[in-house]
C-alpha positions, 0 to 999 in steps of 0.5 A, a space after each residue: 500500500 505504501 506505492 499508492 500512497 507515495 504515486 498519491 503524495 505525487 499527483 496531490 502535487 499537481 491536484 487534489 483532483 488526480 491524488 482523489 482518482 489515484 486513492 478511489 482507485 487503490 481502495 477499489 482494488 484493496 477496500 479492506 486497507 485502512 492506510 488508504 483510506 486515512 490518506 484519502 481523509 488527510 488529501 482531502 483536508 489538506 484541499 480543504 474539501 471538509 464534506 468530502 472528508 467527512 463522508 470518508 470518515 464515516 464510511 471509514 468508521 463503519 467499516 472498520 474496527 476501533 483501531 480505525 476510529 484510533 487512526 483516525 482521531 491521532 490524524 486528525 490531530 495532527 492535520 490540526 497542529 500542522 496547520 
């Protein structure tokens, strides 16, 4: 999963739009990854698209355990310290 993040992290460089396309893609072909779908939240927090992220979260929240939420929350945190 570390490659999809990394090609994401690149496109991200040039649009949100591409790095978006790139993590729909990943999560298609590998749903139960939650790594990639926390990439896909913090892309779209750095773009500023909070609806989007939102929708993200929840989906990710229910389908994932309480190490998901865990992720989650300390990503959250950080994305808010940062800025």
């Amino acid at each position: 999963m570390p490659l999809w993040q990394c090609a994401a992290a690149l496109e991200e460089g040039v649009s949100a739009g591409r790095a978006r396309s790139l993590l729909e893609k990943a999560r298609l072909k590998n749903p139960k990854t939650p790594e990639l779908w926390l990439s896909a939240i913090e892309v779209e927090l750095r773009a500023n698209n909070l609806k989007i992220a939102e929708n993200l979260m929840a989906k990710g929240i229910v389908g994932f355990s309480l190490s998901f939420s865990l992720s989650l929350s300390l990503s959250l945190s950080l994305s808010l310290s940062l800025s």
